[in-house]
N, C-alpha and C positions, 0 to 999 in steps of 0.2 A: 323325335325318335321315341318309341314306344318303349316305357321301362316294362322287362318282359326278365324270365327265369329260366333256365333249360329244367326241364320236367323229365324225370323218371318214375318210370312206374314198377311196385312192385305187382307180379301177376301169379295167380293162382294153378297150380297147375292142371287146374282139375275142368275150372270155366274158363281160362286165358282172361278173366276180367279183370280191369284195374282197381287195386284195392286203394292206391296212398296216391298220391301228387306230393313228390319230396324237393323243396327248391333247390337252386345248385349251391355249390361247396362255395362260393364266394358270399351267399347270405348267413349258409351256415357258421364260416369261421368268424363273419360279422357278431353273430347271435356268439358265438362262445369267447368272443373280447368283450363283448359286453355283460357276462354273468356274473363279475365279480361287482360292477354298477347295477346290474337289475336285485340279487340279492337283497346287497344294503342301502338300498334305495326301500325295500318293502322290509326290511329288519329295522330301520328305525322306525317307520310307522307303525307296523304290528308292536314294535315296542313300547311305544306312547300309547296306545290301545289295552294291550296288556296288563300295562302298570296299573291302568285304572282298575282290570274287570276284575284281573286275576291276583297281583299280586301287592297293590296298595289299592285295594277298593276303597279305604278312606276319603279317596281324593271324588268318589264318588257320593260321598257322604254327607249330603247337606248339614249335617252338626258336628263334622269335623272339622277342624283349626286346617287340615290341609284339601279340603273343597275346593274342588275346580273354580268356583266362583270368584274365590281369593287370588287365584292367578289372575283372575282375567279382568278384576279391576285394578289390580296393577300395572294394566298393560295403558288402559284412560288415558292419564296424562300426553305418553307421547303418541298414541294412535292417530295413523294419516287417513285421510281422505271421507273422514263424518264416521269410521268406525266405532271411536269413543263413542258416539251419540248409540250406536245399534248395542254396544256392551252397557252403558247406562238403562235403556229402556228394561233390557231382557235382565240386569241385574235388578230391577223394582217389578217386574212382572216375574215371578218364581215357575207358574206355570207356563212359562215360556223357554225358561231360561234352563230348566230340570233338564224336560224333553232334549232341547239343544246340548246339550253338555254330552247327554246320553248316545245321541245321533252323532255328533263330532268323533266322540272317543268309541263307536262302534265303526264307523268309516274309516277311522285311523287301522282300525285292529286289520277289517278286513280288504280295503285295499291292500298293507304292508302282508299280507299272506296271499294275494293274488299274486304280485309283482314276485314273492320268494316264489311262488311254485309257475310262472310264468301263463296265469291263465288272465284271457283278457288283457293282456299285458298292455295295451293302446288307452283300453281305457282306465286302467287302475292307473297306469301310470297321470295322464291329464286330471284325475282327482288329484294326485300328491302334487301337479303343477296349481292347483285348487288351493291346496295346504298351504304352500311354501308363501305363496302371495297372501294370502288371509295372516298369515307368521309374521310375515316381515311388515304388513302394515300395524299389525296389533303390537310387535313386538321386539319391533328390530331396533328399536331406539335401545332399548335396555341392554346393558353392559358397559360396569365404568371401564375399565380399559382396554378395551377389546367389544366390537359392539358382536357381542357371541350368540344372540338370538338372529341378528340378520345374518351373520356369518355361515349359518346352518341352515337357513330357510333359502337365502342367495346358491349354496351348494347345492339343495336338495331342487331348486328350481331348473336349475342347470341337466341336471342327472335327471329330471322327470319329465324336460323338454329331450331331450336326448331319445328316451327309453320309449317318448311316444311317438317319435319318427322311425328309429329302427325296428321298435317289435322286442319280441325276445328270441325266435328264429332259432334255439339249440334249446334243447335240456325243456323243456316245457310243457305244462298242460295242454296249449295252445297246439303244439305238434301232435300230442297224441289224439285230440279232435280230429284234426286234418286227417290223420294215419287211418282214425277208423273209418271216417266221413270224407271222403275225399271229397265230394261235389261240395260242401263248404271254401272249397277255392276257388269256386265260382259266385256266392252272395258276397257283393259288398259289402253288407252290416259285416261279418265276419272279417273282410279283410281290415276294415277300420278299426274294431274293435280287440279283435285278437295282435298279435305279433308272429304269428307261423311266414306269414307269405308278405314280401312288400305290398306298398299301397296299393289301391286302383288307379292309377295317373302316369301320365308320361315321364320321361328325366327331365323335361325343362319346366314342367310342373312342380315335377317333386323338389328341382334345385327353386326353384321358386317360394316354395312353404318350407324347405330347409331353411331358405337365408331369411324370411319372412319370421321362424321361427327366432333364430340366431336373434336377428334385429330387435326384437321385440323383449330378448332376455336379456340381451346385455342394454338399453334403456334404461329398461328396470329396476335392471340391479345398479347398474351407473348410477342413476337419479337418485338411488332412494341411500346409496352410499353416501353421496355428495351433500345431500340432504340430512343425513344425520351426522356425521364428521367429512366432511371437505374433503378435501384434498385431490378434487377432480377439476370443479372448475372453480374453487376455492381455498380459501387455506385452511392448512386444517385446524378444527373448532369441535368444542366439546358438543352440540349436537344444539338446538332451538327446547333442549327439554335433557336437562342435566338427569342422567343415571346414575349416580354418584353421591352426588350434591342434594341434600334435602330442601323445596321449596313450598314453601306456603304464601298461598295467594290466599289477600283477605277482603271482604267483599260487604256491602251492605251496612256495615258498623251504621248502630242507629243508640240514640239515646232515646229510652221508651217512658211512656207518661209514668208508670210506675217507679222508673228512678235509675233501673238497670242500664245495662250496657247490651245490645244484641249485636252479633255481627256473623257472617259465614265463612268458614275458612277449607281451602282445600289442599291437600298434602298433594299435589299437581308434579313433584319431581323427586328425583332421589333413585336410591338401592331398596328395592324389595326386600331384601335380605337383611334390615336392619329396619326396626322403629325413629319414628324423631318425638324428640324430647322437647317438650317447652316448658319451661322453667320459670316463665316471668311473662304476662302481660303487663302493660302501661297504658295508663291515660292522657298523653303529653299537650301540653298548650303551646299554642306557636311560636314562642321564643325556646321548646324543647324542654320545660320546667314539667315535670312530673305532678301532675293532677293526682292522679290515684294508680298505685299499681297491687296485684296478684300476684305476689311471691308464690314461689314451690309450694309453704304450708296454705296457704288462700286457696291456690289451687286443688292443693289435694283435699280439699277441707267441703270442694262442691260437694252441691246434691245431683245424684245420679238425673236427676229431670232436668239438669241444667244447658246439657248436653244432647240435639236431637239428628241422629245419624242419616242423611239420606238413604243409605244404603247398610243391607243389614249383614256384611261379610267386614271387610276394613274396616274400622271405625275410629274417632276421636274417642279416648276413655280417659276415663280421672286413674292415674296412677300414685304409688307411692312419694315420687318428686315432681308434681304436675299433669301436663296433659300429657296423651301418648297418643300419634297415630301413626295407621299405616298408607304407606304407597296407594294412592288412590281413594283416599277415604274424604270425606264429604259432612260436613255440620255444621249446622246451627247452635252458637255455643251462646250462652245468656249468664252476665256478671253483675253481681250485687255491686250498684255503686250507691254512697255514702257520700252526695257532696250533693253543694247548695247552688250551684254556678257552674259552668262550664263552657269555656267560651265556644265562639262560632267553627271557630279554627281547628278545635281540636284532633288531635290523631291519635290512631289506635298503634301501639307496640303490641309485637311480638316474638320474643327471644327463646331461640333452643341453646339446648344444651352444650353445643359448640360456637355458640356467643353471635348466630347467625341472627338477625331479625326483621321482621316483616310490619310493614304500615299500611294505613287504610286510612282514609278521610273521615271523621264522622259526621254524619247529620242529623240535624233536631237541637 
């Protein structure tokens, strides 16, 4: 069966030519339940777009403390599917990474004021289905008690697969096109694109990329729920990459011909919203006897070159009681050691300020 409209026309009295193609009342009451969805579907994205241009340009600010770029190494540690690796490259390439911020948070502005004013609606909407999946792989791990970045990206996927099957079909830019241009009801690009008139396809079609649509959201969001906290086809579990929890991974520990200590360490987990504190490195021998350690004043006592940031947003810094870094930061840290021996065995500590600490093997 053909999915088809009953068509009225409005006529002139003057030519009897038809000026509109207006679909029937069944699309339309469709288009006016779904306005309070299409709305704030384009209100939060015009919002996150806004924040940046208009009303915390800051974030647009590559020498501000709140730069986009700051968020989005934060995101590193738990990002799925090689994202981490596309936010690492374009956080070390600046003229890669400017552009992209600028493009993102232009897309955001103006898709979320397509979708509010109903123009284009088919397509604005499949960029915020764009959004929501780029969100929740970069970002859906974050949130200690509530994972509230996928919680909103899973909503926003939902409502922007939704909004690209029905259209916007009431109150719309998209209608007043048709109204003045009626033969626009006839181009394809136009029906795919806008939301005035259903698709070009039959109803066993359309139920077909309906459920096709369906299927493929709820997957999605399944997987990547189950995947960060359980509770689908396992129990539930704080996530493969604690939001909460501060974790340093320590990597490379070398004792260098000069006498020092080198090794790499990356703040890979935790709350963004809070620094982690290290307070104590060690030097331990393999029965756990303390070789050498950097108390708080050792540490705070480094030289700023001792310290080398892969990245120039998050960073490891020499603070007042130790080291300090943020959610996703990355360095090369080099320690004065003072001994004459050091056996094979040796292990590298490292303790934060909540008595949490992290090991590494050393070699040389």
């Amino acid at each position: 069966m053909t999915m088809t409209f009953a068509r009225s026309r409005i006529t002139t009295a003057t030519t009897g030519q038809s000026e509109a193609v207006i679909p029937d009342a069944t699309w339309r009451i469709a288009g006016l339940a779904l306005l309070s969805v299409r709305f704030i579907q384009g209100f939060i994205y015009w919002g996150g777009g806004s924040r940046r241009f208009i009303y915390a340009p800051s974030k647009l600010d590559p020498d501000a403390t709140s730069w986009m770029a700051n968020k989005f190494q934060t995101a590193m540690p738990g990002a799925l599917l090689g994202t981490d690796h596309i936010i690492s490259y374009l956080l070390q390439h600046f003229w890669l990474l400017y552009p992209a911020v600028i493009l993102f948070s232009a897309a955001e502005l103006i898709a979320g004021l397509m979708l509010m004013a109903g123009l284009m609606t088919r397509a604005a909407a499949a960029v915020s289905i764009g959004f929501s999946v780029i969100l929740m792989l970069m970002f859906g791990w974050q949130g200690a008690t509530c994972i509230d970045e996928w919680t909103m990206a899973a909503s926003s996927l939902a409502m922007g697969a939704t909004l690209m099957l029905a259209g916007s079909g009431a109150y719309s830019l998209d209608n007043v096109l048709l109204l003045r241009n009626p033969a626009l009801a006839n181009k394809v690009w136009f029906r795919w694109l806008s939301g005035a008139l259903p698709l070009p396809m039959s109803g066993s079609a359309f139920r077909n990329l309906a459920l096709a649509v369906l299927a493929t959201t709820v997957v999605f969001n399944v997987a990547t729920y189950d995947y960060y906290r359980g509770s689908v086809y396992s129990a539930f579990h704080g996530g493969p990459v604690s939001p909460s929890k501060h974790h340093v991974t320590l990597e490379g520990a070398a004792l260098l011909p000069d006498g020092n200590l080198k090794f790499h360490a990356y703040l890979d987990g935790g709350t963004p919203a809070s620094a982690s504190h290290i307070v104590d490195v060690a030097l331990l021998g393999s029965d756990g006897a303390v070789i050498h350690r950097w108390d708080m004043a050792a540490l705070s006592a480094l030289p700023k070159d001792a310290i080398r940031n892969d990245f120039a947003y998050n960073k490891f810094s020499i603070g007042p009681y130790g080291l300090v870094a943020k959610v996703g930061a990355m360095a090369e840290i080099t320690l004065p050691l003072q001994v004459v021996t050091v056996p094979g065995s040796a292990k590298l500590r490292m303790t934060t300020v909540s008595g949490n600490h992290f090991d590494a093997s050393v070699n040389g």
